[in-house]
Structure formats: structure tokens, C-alpha cells
C-alpha positions, 0 to 999 in steps of 0.5 A: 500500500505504501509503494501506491501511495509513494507513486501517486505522490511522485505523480503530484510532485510532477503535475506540480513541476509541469504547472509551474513551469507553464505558469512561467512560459506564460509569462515570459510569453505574455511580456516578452511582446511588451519589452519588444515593443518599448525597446523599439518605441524608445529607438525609434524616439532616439533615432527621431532625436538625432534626425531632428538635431542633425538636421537643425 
């Protein structure tokens, strides 16, 4: 009875590893576009910057 309940354990503990680990690729999955997005927003006013110093 002991070794059933010793693989019903091991079985949450992995559903548990599994769930986190998608919690966590959710996340990254949602900012990642975030990041990107504000990365080429803040290029793109630096560029628009420089072309408007250069050309005064």
C-alpha cells in the first residue's frame, strides 16, 4: 500500500513541476511582446532625436 501511495505522490510532485513551469512560459510569453515593443518605441524616439538635431 505504501509503494501506491509513494507513486501517486511522485505523480503530484510532477503535475506540480509541469504547472509551474507553464505558469512561467506564460509569462515570459505574455511580456516578452511588451519589452519588444518599448525597446523599439524608445529607438525609434532616439533615432527621431538625432534626425531632428542633425538636421537643425
Amino acid at each position: 500500500m505504501d509503494l501506491k501511495i509513494l507513486e501517486v505522490e511522485m505523480e503530484k510532485a510532477e503535475l506540480d513541476k509541469a504547472r509551474a513551469e507553464v505558469v512561467k512560459m506564460w509569462k515570459e510569453v505574455f511580456w516578452y511582446p511588451v519589452v519588444m515593443a518599448a525597446g523599439l518605441l524608445g529607438a525609434g524616439a532616439a533615432a527621431a532625436i538625432a534626425i531632428i538635431k542633425i538636421l537643425e
